[in-house]
C-alpha positions as CSV (number, residue, x, y, z in Angstrom):
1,X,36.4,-26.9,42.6
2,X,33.0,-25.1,42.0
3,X,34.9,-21.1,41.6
4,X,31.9,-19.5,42.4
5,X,31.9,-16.6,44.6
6,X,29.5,-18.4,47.1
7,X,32.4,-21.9,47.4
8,X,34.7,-19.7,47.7
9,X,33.2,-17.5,50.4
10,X,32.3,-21.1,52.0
11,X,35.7,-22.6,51.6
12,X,37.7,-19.5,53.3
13,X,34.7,-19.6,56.4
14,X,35.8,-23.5,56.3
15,X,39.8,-22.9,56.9
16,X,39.2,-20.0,59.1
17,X,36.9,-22.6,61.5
18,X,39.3,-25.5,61.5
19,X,41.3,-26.9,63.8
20,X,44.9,-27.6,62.6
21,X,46.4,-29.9,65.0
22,X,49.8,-30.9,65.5
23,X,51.6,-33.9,67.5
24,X,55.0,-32.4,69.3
25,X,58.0,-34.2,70.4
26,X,57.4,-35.5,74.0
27,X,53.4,-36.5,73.1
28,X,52.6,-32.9,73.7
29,X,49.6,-31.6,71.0
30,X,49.0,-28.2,70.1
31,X,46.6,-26.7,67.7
32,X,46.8,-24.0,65.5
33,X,44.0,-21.8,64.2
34,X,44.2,-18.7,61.6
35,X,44.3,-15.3,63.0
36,X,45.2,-16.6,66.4
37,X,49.0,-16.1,68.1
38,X,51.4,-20.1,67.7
39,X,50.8,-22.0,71.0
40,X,53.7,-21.5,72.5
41,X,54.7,-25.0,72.1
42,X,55.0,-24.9,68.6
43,X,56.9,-21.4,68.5
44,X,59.3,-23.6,70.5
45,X,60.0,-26.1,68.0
46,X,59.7,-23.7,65.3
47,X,63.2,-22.2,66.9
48,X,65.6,-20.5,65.0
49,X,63.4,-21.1,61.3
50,X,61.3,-18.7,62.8
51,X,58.2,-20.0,60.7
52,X,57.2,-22.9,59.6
53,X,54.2,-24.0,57.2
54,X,50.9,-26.6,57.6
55,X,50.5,-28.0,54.4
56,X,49.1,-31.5,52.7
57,X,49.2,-33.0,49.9
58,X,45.5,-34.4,50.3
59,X,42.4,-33.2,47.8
60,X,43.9,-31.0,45.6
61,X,41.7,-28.2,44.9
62,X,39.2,-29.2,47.5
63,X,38.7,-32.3,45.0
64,X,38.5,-35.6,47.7
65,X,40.3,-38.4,46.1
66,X,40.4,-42.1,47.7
67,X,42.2,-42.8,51.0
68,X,45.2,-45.1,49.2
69,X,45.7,-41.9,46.8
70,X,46.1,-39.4,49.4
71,X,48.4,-41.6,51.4
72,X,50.8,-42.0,48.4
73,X,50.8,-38.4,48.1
74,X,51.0,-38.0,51.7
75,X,54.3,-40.4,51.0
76,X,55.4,-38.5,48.8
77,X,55.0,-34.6,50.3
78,X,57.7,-36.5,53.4
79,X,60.1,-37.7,50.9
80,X,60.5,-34.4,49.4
81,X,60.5,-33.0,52.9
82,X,63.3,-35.5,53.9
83,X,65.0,-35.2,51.0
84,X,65.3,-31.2,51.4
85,X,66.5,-31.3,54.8
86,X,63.2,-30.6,56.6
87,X,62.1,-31.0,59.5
88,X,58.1,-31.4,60.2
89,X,55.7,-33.1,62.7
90,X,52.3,-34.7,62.1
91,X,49.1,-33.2,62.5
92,X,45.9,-33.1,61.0
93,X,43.8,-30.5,60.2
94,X,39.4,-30.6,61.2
95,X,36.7,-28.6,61.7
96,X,35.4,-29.7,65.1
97,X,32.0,-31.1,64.8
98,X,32.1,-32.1,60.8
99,X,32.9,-35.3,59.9
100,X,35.8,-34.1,57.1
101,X,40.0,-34.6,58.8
102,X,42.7,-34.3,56.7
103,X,46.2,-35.5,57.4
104,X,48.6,-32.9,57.1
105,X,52.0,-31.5,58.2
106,X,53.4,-28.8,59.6
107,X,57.4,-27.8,57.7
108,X,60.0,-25.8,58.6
109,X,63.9,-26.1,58.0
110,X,63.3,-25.0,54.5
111,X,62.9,-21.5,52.7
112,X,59.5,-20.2,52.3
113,X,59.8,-20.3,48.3
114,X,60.2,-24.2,48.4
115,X,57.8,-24.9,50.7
116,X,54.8,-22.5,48.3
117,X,56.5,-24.8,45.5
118,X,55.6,-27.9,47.0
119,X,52.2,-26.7,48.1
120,X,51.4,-26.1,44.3
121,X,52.9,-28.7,43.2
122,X,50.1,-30.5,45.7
123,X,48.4,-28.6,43.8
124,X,46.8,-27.0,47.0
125,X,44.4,-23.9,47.7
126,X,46.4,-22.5,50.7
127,X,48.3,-23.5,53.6
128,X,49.1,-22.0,56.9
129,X,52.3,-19.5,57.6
130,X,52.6,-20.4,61.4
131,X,55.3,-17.8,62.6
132,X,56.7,-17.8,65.9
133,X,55.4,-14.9,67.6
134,X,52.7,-13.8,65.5
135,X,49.1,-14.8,64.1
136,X,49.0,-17.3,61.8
137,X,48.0,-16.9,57.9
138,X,46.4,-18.5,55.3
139,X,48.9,-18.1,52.6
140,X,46.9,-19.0,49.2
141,X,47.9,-19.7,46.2
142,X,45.4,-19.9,43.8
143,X,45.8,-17.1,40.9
144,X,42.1,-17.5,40.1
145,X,41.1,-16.1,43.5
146,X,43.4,-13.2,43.6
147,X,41.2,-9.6,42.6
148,X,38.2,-11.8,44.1
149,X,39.1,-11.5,47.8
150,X,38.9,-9.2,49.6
151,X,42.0,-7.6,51.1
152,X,42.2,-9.4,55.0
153,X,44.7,-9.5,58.1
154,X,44.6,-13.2,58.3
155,X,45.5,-13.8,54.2
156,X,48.4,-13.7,52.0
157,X,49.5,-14.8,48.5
158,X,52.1,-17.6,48.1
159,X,53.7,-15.2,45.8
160,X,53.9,-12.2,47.4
């Protein structure tokens, strides 16, 4: 990815504009944006975890790689999940109007720590902290951009 301070001012506008939609149980959809309270729908199924994390394992960096590629890691990011005891739903996250949609998933059942770990291990710019009961965050996790941000109520570092 292009680190300059103007693609990285365009890719925070870009996650703050999109839509990360999720399927529920029951054929119910919900969508989650930053900054804005969980649907209560999804705080629902969140439960007891009390959080839960949107995540892919799509384009890492912001780097598009072809359809089959992103599907095996796609594979992949569930078998991990399954294999940790997760739970997660589908979803998929767009910016309504633009032609980019990226398949992605939103976790919970597992500690926050192992769910950042498998977000870089995706090697992924940020994900969403979706907390039952509260706004949700992009939670980055890109060293590089940390002392280049500035400080804001919608953001956190995975490693914090």
């Amino acid at each position: 990815m292009n680190g300059s301070p103007e693609r990285l001012a365009e890719l925070l506008a870009s996650y703050r504009r999109t839509h990360y939609g999720v399927a529920l149980p029951g054929g119910v959809s919900a969508t989650l944006r930053i900054g804005t309270p969980t649907p209560r729908p999804v705080a629902t199924w969140i439960g007891v975890d009390g959080f839960a994390v949107y995540l892919t394992a799509c384009n890492p960096h912001s780097e598009p790689l072809p359809a089959a590629e992103n599907e095996a890691r796609l594979a992949e990011l569930r078998q991990r999940l399954r294999a940790g005891g997760a739970r997660w739903l589908e979803g998929s996250g767009a910016i309504p109007g633009a032609p980019w949609c990226e398949t992605s998933l939103l976790a919970t059942g597992l500690p926050l720590a192992r769910l950042d770990a498998l977000a870089r291990d995706f090697r992924q710019n940020a994900c969403v902290h979706v907390r039952a009961g509260a706004p949700s965050r992009l939670r980055l996790y890109r060293p590089d951009w940390r002392g280049r941000l500035e400080p804001a109520d919608d953001l956190e570092w995975g490693d914090d």
